[in-house]
C-alpha positions in Angstrom: 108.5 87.5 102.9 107.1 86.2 106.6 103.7 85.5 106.7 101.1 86.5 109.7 97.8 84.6 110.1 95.0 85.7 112.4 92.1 84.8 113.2 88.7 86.1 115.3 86.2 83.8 116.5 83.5 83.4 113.7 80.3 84.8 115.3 77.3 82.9 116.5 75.1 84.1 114.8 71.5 83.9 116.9 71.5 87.7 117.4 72.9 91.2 115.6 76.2 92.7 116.0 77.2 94.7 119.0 80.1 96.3 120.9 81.9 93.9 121.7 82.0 91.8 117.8 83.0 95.6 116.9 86.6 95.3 119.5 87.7 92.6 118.1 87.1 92.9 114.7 88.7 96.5 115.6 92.2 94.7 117.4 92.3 92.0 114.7 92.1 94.7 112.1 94.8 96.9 114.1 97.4 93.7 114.3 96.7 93.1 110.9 98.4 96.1 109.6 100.7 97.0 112.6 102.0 92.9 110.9 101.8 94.4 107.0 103.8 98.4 108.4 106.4 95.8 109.4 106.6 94.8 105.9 104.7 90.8 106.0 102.3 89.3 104.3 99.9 89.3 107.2 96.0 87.6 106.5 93.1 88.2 108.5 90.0 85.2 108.3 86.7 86.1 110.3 83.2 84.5 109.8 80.4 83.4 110.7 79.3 80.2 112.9 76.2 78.9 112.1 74.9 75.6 113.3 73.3 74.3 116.7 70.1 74.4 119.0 70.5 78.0 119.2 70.1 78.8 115.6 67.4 76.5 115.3 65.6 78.1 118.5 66.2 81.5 117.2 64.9 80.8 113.3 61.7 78.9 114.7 61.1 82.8 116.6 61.6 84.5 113.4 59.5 82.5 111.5 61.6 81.3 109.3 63.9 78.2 108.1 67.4 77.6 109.8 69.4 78.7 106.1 67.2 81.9 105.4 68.1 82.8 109.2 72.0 82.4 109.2 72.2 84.4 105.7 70.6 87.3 106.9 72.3 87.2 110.0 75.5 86.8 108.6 75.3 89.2 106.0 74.5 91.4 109.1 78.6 90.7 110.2 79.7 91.1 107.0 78.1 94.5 106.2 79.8 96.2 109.6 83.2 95.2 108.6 83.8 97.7 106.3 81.9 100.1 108.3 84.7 99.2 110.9 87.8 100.3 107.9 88.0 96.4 108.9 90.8 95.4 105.9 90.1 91.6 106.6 91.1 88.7 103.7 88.1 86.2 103.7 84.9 85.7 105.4 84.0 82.1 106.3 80.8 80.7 106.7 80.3 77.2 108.8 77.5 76.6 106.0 79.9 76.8 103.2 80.5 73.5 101.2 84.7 73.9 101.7 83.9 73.8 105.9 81.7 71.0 105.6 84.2 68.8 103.7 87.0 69.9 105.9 85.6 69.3 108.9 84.4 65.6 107.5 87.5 65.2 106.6 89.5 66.3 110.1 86.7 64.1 112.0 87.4 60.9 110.0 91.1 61.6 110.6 90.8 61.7 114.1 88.1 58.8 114.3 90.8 56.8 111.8 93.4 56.7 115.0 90.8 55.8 117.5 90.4 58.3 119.1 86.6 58.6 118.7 84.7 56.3 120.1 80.9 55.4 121.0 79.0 55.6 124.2 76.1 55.7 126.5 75.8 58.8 128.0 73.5 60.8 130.7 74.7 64.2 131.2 73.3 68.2 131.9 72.9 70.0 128.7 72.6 73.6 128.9 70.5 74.9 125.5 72.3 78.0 125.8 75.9 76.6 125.8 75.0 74.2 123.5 77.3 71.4 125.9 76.9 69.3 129.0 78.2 69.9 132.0 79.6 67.2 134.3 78.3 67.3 138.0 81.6 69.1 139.2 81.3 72.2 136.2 77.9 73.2 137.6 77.3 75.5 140.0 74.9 75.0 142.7 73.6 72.7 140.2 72.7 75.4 137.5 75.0 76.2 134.4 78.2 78.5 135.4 77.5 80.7 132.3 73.9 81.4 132.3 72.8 80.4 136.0 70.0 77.9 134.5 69.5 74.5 135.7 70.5 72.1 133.1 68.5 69.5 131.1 69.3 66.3 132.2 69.8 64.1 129.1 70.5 60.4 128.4 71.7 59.4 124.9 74.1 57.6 122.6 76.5 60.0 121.5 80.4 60.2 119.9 82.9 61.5 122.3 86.7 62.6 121.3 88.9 61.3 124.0 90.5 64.4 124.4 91.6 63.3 128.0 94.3 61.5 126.5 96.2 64.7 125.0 95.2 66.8 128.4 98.8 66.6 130.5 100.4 66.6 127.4 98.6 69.9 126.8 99.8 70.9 130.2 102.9 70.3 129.6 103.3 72.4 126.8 101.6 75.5 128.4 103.6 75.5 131.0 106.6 75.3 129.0 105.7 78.1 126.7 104.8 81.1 127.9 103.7 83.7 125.7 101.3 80.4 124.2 98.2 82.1 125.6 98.7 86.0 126.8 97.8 87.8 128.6 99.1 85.5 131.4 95.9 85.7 133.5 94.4 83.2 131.1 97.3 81.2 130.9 97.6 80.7 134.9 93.4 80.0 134.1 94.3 77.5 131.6 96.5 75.8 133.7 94.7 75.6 136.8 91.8 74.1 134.4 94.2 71.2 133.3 95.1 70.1 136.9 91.9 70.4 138.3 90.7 66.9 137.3 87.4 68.1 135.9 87.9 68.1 132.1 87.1 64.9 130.8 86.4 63.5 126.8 84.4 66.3 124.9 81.2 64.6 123.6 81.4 65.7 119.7 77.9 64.3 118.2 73.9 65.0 118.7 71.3 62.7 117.3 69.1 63.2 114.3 66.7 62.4 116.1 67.4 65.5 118.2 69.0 68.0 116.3 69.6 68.1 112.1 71.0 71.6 111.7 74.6 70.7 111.0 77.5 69.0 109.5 76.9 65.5 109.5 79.4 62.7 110.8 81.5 60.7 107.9 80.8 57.7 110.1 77.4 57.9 110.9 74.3 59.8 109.3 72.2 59.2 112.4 74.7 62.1 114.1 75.5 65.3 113.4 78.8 67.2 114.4 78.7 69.3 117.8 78.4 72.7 116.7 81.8 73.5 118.6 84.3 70.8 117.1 82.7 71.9 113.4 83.3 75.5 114.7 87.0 75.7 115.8 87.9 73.9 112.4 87.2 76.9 110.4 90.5 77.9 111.4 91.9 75.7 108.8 89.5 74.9 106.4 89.2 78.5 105.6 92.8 78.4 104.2 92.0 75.0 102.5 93.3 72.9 104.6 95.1 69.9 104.1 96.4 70.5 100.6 95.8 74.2 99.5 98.4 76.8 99.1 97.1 79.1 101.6 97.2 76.1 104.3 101.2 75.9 103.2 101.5 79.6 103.5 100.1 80.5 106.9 99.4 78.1 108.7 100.3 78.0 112.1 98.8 81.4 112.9 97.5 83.3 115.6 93.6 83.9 117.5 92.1 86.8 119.0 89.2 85.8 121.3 87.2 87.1 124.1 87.7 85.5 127.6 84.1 83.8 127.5 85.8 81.2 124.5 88.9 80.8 126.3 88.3 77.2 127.2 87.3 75.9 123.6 89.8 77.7 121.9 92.9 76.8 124.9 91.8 73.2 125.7 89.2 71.8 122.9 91.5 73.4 119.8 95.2 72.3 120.5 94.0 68.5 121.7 92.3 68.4 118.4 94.9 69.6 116.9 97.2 67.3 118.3 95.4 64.4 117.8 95.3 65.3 114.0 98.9 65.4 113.8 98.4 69.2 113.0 100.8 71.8 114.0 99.6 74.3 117.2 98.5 77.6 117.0 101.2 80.1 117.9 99.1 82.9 120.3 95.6 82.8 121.5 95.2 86.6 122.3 91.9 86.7 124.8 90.7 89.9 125.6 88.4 90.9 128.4 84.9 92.4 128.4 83.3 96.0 127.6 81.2 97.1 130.9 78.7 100.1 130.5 77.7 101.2 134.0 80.1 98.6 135.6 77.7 96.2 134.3 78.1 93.8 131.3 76.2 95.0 128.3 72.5 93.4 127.8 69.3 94.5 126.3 67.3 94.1 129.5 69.7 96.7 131.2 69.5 99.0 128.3 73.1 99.4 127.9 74.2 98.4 124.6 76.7 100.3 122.7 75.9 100.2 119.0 79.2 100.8 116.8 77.5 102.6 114.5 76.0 105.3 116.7 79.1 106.0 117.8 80.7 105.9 114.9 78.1 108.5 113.4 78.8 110.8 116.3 82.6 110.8 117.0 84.3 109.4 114.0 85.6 106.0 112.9 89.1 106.5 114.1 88.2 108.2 117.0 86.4 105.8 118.0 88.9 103.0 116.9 91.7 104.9 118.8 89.6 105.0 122.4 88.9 101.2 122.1 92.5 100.4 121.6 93.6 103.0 124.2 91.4 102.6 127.2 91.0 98.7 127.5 94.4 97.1 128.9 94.2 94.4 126.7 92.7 91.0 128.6 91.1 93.4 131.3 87.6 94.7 131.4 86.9 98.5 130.8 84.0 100.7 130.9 82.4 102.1 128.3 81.5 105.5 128.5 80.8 108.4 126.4 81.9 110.7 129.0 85.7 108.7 128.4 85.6 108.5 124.8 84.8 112.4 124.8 87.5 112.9 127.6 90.0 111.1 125.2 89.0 112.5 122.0 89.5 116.6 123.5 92.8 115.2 125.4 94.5 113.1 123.5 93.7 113.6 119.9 92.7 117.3 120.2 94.6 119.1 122.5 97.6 117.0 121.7 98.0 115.5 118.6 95.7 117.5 116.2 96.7 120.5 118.1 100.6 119.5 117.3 99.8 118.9 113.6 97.6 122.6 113.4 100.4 124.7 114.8 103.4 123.0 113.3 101.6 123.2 109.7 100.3 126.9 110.3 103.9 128.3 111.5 105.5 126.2 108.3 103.3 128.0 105.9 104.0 131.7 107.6 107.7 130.8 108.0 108.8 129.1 104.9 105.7 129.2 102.7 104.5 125.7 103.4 107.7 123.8 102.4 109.8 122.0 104.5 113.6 123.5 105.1 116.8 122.3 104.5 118.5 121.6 108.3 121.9 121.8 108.4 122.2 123.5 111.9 121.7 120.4 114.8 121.1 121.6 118.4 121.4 119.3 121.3 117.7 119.5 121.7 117.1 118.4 118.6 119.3 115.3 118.6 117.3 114.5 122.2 114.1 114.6 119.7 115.3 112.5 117.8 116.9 109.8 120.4 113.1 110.0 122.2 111.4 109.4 118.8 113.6 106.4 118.2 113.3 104.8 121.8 109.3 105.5 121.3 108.8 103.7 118.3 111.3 100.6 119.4 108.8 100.7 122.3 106.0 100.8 120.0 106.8 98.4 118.0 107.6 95.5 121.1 104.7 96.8 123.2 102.1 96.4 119.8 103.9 93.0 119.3 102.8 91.8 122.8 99.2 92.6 122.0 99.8 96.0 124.8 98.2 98.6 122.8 97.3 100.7 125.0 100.8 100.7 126.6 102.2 101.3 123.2 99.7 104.3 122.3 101.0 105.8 125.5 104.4 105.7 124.6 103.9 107.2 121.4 101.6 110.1 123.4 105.1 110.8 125.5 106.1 111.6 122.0 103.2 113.8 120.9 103.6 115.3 124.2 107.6 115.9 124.0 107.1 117.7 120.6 104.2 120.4 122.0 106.8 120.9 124.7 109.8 121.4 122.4 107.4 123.6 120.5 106.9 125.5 123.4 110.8 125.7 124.6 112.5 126.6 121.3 109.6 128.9 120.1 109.9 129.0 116.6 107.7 132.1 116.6 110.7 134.2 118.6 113.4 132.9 116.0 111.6 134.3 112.8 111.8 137.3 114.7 115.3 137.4 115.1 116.0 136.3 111.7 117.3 133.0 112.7 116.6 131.2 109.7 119.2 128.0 110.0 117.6 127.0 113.7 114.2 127.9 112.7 114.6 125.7 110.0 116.1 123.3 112.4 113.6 123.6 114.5 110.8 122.9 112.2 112.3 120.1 110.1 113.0 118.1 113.8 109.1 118.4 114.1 108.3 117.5 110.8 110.1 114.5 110.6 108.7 113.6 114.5 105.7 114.1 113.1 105.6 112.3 109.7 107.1 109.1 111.9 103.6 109.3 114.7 101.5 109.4 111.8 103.0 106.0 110.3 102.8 104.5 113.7 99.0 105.2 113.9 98.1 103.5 110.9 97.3 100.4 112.3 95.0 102.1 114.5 93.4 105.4 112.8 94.2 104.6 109.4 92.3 107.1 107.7 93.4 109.5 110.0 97.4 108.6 109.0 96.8 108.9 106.1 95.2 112.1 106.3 98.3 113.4 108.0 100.9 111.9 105.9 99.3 113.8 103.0 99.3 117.0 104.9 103.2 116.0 105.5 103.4 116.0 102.2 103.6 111.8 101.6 101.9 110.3 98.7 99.4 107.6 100.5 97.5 104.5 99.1 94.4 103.4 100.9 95.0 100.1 103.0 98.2 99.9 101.7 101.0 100.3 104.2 102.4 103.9 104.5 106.0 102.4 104.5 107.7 99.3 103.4 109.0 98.6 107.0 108.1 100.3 110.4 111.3 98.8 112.1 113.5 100.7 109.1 112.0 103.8 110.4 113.3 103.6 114.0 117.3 103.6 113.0 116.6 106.8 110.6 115.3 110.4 111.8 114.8 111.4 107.9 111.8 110.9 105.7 110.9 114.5 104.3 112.7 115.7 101.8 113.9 119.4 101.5 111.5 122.0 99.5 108.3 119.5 99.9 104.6 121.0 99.5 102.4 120.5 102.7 99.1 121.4 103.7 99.3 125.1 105.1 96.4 124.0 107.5 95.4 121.1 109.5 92.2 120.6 111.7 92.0 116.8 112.4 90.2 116.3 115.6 88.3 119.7 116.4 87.2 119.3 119.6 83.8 118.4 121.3 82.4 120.8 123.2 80.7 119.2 126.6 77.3 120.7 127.5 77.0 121.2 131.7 
């Protein structure tokens, strides 16, 4: 069986979960088990990251010690996952005994070929970055990220000379394409790599100035910088170098947000390299969720919290408008107004409103079981070609990280079958007696049907299932609906003559907007 590996960032910890940790986890979740409907074993590692100045900074506010504040934190991200139907594999914790080791280990492999070294250094250190910037990366001479002026520091520190591995690393994104996708951060990447600014990553802080984190095999004085320790968890959370899982599936993929791009496309694969460690395969960066046209913050008042929304629309709702109304590596706005819009539109009028009639004229017409079809129109067989093409669309455009592309190709679907509802009028046939098209007729919709409910597993999977049992389909929660998604594409059967379904179906009533 192939194997799928995928990562999100593991979260920084120095403040609660919000909108944008509930997107990702909601995409990693979705690719997760679009990878398990095509029948492999796909694994999903998140976590939490939980050293540096900020945690220190943000404990000494609360009161309380570094440790006490990164559990309770943390247990914060781990509690909204499954509020999320996130079906994840393993939670990682930078504080956990199997990360320290591994990142010990990785650090004295990399110091072991020289490539590590000790310096004097001055440089700007922004708190809030928790890096220095060189005199080029600042703007105006304040941090590009958080428009502060820097602290200028001068200090003895470790540095990885990752300038040795960077037109190597150019190289090799510009000879692979789909490396980094979308392809906005890949042209970013690039023009990063010739620019001449990067320069060898300083890896260490003093004791003397910061304890909170993993310290260096080489020297106690130091402890790790809290991004090399980070990225690591990548591997050490499949116990990396000798476990099993590490054999398994390892190389994998990311999922980040565009704000990480430069750790995760220049700091992780010239670690990597240096280690003698296979590459990632994809780092999938997504863009940002505006409210107002303004990035979220709590002096605007615009935060989006999951769980409110989640209480008011539905979970799959919910997961459905994220995935559909964000072009994946874009920014989108958040508003109620468009997750209302798409809730009456999309899974109302069209979709719940195809399952309601189809189901009602099925129990009035043939007593809630489906008919045997033995009379094929040409209308039917044009069903049937469109349901094919939109799943093979489906399936590349998912693949490719386009979900909201491949939701709207499997809407052309929904929409095609309200239409053919509408044109062969099932309703006018039992009048006439026409029993062998009617039964046509409603078996061509049925199987349409039972085929866009499998595809939206990976993205409402409650509400699949729901649907497949009102089809009729014996379901097992976040277990895949079918062995194979791509075996589903090359047949147009799947219900079997004389099945029980539901004789009703209300799945997305729809929300009535007050003037």
């Amino acid at each position: 069986m192939k194997s799928f590996f995928l990562t999100t960032p593991i979260y920084y910890v120095n403040a609660k979960p919000h909108l944008g940790h509930a997107y990702t986890n909601i995409v990693a979740d979705a690719i997760i088990r679009f990878h398990k409907l095509l029948g492999e074993d796909a694994f999903l590692l998140t976590g939490t990251d939980e050293h540096g100045d900020k945690i220190v900074q943000a404990a000494e506010k609360e009161g309380v010690s570094p440790k006490e504040f990164v559990d309770l934190v943390s247990a914060r991200f781990q509690e909204l996952l499954p509020q999320l139907n996130i079906d994840y594999d393993y939670f990682v914790r930078t504080t956990d005994e199997a990360h320290k080791n591994a990142v010990q280990d990785f650090l004295q492999k990399v110091h072991d070929t020289g490539d590590i070294y000790f310096a004097d250094f001055g440089g700007h250190y922004c708190y809030g970055c928790e890096r220095f910037y060189t005199e080029k990366e600042l703007e105006n001479g304040l941090c590009p990220q958080h428009r502060t002026k820097p602290d200028f520091i001068h200090e003895k520190n470790y540095f990885f000379r990752m300038s040795r591995y960077l037109p190597w690393l150019r190289e090799y994104v510009a000879a692979h394409p789909d490396f980094i996708r979308p392809e906005r951060y890949r042209k970013e990447v690039l023009a990063m790599l010739e620019s001449g600014d990067l320069e060898d990553l300083c890896i260490s802080r003093p004791k003397s100035r910061l304890t909170w984190g993993i310290e260096l095999p080489f020297d106690k004085d130091y402890v790790c910088y809290v991004w090399f320790d980070a990225l690591i968890n990548y591997i050490s959370a499949i116990s990396w170098p000798d476990g099993a899982q590490y054999a398994r599936y390892w190389p994998g993929e990311h999922l980040v947000a565009k704000d990480i791009l430069k750790p995760h496309a220049v700091f992780w694969p010239t670690m990597l390299k240096a280690a003698g460690l296979p590459l990632y395969q994809h780092l999938n960066v997504h863009g940002y969720w505006l409210s107002s046209a303004a990035k979220m913050s709590k002096s605007l008042g615009n935060i989006v919290e999951p769980g409110k929304m989640r209480e008011r629309f539905g979970l799959d709702a919910f997961r459905y408008f994220l995935l559909r109304e964000m072009h994946f590596g874009a920014d989108a706005n958040f508003s109620e107004d468009a997750l209302i819009g798409r809730i009456n539109a999309d899974l109302s009028n069209d979709l719940g409103n195809l399952f309601s009639r189809v189901l009602s004229m099925l129990a009035k017409y043939f007593g809630s079981r489906v008919p045997q079809s033995e009379q094929r129109e040409t209308d039917d067989d044009a069903i049937a070609e469109l349901c094919a093409s939109a799943l093979q669309n489906y399936v590349q455009l998912f693949g490719r990280v386009q979900f909201a592309q491949a939701l709207e190709s499997l809407w052309e679907l929904v929409r095609a079958l309200n239409k053919y509802v509408d044109s062969q009028a099932p309703w006018t046939l039992f009048k006439q007696g026409d029993t062998p098209r009617l039964a046509a007729v409603m078996h061509t919709l049925l199987a349409t049907m039972r085929k866009i409910a499998v595809c939206l597993w990976p993205v409402m999977p409650d509400t699949s299932l729901r649907m497949l049992e009102q089809l009729g389909q014996r379901t097992e929660k976040n277990e895949p609906p079918v062995a194979s998604l791509e075996m589903e594409i090359t047949s147009f059967e799947g219900l079997a003559a004389d099945t029980e379904l539901a004789p009703s179906s209300n799945l997305f009533p729809r929300i009535d907007v007050k003037k």
